[in-house]
C-alpha atoms as one frame of an Amber mdcrd trajectory, in Angstrom:
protein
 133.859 122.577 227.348 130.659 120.807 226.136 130.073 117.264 224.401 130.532
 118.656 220.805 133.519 120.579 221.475 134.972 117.923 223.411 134.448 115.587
 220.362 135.950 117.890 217.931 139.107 118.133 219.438 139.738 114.589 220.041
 142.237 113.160 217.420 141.549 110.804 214.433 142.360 106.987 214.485 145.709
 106.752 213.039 145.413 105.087 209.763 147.452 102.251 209.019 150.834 102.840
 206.669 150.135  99.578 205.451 147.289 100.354 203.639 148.485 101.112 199.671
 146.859 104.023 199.753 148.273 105.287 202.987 151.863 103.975 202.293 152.064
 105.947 198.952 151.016 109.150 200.765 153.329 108.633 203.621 156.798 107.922
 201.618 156.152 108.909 198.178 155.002 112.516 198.627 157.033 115.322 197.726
 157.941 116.748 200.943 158.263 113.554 202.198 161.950 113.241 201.275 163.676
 113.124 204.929 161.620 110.081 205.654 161.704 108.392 202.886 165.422 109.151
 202.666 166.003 107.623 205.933 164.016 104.250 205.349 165.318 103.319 202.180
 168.826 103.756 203.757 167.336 101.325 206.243 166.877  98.969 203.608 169.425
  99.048 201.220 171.951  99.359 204.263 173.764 102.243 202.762 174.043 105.790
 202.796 172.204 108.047 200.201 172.886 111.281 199.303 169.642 112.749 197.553
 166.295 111.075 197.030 163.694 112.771 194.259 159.752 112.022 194.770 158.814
 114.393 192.073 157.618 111.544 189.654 155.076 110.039 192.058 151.396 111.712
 191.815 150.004 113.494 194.995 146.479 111.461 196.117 144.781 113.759 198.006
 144.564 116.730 195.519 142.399 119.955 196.156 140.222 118.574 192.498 139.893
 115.292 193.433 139.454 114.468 189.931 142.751 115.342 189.012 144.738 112.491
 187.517 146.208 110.175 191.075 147.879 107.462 189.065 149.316 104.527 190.732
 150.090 103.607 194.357 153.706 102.464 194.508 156.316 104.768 195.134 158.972
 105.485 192.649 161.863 107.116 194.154 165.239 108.899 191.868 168.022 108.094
 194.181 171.305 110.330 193.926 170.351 111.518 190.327 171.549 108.373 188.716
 169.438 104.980 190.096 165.803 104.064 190.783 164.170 102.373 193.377 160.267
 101.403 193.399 158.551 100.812 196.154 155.100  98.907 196.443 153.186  98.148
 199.559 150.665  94.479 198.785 148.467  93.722 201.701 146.807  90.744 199.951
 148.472  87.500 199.045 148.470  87.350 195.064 149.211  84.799 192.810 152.362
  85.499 190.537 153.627  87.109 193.216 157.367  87.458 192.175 156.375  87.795
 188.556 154.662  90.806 189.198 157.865  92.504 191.230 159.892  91.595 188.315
 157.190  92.668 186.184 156.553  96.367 187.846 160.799  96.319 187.382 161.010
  95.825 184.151 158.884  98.676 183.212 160.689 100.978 185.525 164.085 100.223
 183.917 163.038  99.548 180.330 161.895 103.402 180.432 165.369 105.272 180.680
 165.632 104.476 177.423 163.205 107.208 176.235 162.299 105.443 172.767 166.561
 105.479 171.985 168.664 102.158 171.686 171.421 103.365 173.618 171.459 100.911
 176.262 174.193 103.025 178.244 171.101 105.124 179.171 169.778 102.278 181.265
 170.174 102.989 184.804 170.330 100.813 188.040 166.858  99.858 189.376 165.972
  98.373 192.663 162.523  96.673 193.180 161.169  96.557 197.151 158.080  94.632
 198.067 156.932  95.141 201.336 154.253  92.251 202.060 151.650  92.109 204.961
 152.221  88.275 204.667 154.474  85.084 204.479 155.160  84.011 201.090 155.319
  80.199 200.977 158.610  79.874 199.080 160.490  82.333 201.262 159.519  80.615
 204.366 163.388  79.036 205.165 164.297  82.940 204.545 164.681  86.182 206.955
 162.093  89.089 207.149 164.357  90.938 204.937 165.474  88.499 201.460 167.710
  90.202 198.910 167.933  89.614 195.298 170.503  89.972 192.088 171.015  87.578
 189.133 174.360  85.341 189.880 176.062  82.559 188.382 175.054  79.466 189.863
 176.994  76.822 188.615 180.855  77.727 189.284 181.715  81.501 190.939 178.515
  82.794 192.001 179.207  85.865 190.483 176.839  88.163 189.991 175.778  89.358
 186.559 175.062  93.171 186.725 174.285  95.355 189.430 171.306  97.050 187.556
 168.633  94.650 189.414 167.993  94.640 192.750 165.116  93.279 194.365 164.540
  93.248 197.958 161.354  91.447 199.905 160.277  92.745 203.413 157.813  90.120
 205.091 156.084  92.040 207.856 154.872  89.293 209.778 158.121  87.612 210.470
 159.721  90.398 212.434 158.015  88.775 215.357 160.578  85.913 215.034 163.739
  87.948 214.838 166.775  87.671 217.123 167.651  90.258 219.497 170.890  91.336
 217.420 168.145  91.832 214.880 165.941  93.618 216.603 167.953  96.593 217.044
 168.394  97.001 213.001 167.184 100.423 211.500 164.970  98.143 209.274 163.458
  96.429 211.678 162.609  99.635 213.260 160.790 100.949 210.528 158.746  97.699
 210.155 157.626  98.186 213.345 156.366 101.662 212.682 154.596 100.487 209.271
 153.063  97.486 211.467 152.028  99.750 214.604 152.878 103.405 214.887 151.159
 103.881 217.806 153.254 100.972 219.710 155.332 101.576 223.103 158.331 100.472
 220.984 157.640 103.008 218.002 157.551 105.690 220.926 161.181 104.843 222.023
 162.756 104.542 218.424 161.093 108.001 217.782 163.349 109.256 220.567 166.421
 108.834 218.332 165.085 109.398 215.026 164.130 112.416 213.939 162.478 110.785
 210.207 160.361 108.233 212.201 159.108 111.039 214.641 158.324 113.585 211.511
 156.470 110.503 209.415 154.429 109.920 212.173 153.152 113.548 212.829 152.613
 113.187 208.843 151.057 110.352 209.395 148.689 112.177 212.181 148.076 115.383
 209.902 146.701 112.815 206.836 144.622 111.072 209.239 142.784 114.505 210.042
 142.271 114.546 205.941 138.924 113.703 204.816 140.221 112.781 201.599 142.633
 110.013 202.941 140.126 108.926 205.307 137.594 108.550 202.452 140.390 106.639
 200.322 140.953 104.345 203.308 137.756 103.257 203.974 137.186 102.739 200.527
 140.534 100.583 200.150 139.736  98.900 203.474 136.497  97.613 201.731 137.608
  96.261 198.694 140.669  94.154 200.618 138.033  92.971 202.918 135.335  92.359
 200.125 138.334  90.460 198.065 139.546  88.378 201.040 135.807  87.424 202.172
 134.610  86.385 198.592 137.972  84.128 198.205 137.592  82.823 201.572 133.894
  81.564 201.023 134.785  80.118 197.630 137.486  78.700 198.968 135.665  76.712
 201.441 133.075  75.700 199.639 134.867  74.937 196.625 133.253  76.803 193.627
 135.912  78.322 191.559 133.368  80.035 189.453 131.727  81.831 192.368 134.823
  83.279 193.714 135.623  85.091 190.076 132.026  85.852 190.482 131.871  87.521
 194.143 135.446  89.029 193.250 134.287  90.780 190.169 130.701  91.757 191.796
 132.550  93.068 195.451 134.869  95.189 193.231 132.177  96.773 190.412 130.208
  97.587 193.705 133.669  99.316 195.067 134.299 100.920 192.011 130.919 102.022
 191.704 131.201 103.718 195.954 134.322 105.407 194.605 132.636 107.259 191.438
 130.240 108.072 193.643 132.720 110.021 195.795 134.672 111.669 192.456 137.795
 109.793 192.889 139.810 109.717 189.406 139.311 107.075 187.113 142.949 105.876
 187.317 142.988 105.924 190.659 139.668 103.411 190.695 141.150 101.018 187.746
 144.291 100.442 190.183 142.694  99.536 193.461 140.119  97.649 191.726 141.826
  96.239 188.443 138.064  97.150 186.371 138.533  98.834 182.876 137.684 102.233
 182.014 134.737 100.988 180.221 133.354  98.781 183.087 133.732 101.794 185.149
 131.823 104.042 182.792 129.337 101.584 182.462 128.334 101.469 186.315
């Protein structure tokens, strides 16, 4: 076998399920359903019975200027709740407000333009953060949330919000009881799915083993790897610029190097035919700005 054929077999770097972009491909395709069947019973620590991806858009589409829409993934959960699911790599301000925000919408829409508020169905938010968030820090890797009464029973209100927060860095803090939760598994394989450990979970679940050789197949798709990169850049671009105006304390040049580092992104993307809405998510730019460039 010579050099070129050598290189043509060998197998693409995996690329990372915490990446958005990835994420929403890995767990919100349709097809996808054993896997993402099996993690969100990780997370909600109970069993489900059906889970629908039809209402997610595919990314990698054969015209890729099809419509991709956004990056979470919304998920129909025994034909009667909801559950969205939204990957954040970078460290945002408004943090919870968004969550709640992104909720809101979810659940406000069962109402299909009726006031029959019976229509309104159960709706679980899950952020999954690449980060500590500063006002969790006394709390777990895994915080869940519902609206209670504080001052005498602590009951809780209504079971129609749920919000759950998954900090991937603190599962390197965890207990050893803890370390042998389902959930914790999964974390693992969305931090490293290459790892030793990953390897020996995949022994006993079938879901983890099958989202990994999904995970493999995407990574051979030039597509994906071409919305990685481009991803990859802008997080980069976004963390640089904030870092350098951080330390040299210019508030004006950080909106400045922000708003350059992701017209110059946006700009990368047209150039490869990605869809509009798929540019004006990762990058936050109108449709105008991104005509304009």
């Amino acid at each position: 076998m010579n050099q070129k054929e050598t290189k043509t077999k060998e197998k693409a770097k995996l690329l990372s399920p915490k990446l958005d972009v990835v994420f929403q491909a890995l767990f919100g395709e349709v097809g996808s359903e054993r896997i993402t069947k099996k993690f969100l019973e990780a997370i909600l620590d109970k069993k489900l019975e059906e889970v629908d991806l039809s209402r997610n858009i595919v990314l990698r589409r054969e015209n890729p200027k099809d419509k991709m829409g956004i990056l979470d993934v919304l998920v129909k959960i025994n034909q009667e709740e909801y559950c969205n699911v939204e990957m954040q790599m970078v460290e945002k301000d408004n943090l919870i407000e968004r969550i709640l925000y992104y909720w809101s919408r979810i659940y406000g829409k069962n109402l299909n333009g009726s006031d029959d508020y019976i229509e309104l169905k159960r709706t679980i938010g899950v952020l999954i953060v690449n980060f500590e968030i500063k006002k969790l820090k006394e709390l777990g890797y895994h915080s869940k949330w519902k609206i209670i009464e504080e001052k005498e029973r602590k009951l809780i209100l209504t079971e129609h919000l749920e919000l759950h927060i998954i900090e991937i860095p603190k599962i390197y803090n965890i207990g050893e009881n803890e370390e042998k939760e389902e959930l914790v598994k999964w974390i693992n394989f969305i931090e490293n799915p290459e790892s030793e450990k990953v390897g020996e979970y995949m022994k006993e679940n079938a879901e983890m083993k099958e989202a990994k050789e999904k995970l493999e197949v995407m990574s051979e798709d030039e597509k994906m790897q071409i919305l990685a990169e481009l991803r990859l850049k802008a997080i980069r671009d976004e963390k640089a610029v904030e870092r350098f105006g951080y330390n040299q304390g210019i508030e004006k040049g950080i909106e400045k190097g922000i708003e350059q580092g992701k017209k110059e992104t946006a700009k990368k993307m047209k150039e490869e035919g990605l869809d509009i809405e798929l540019i004006k998510k990762i990058t936050g730019l109108t449709e105008e700005e991104i005509n304009s460039l």
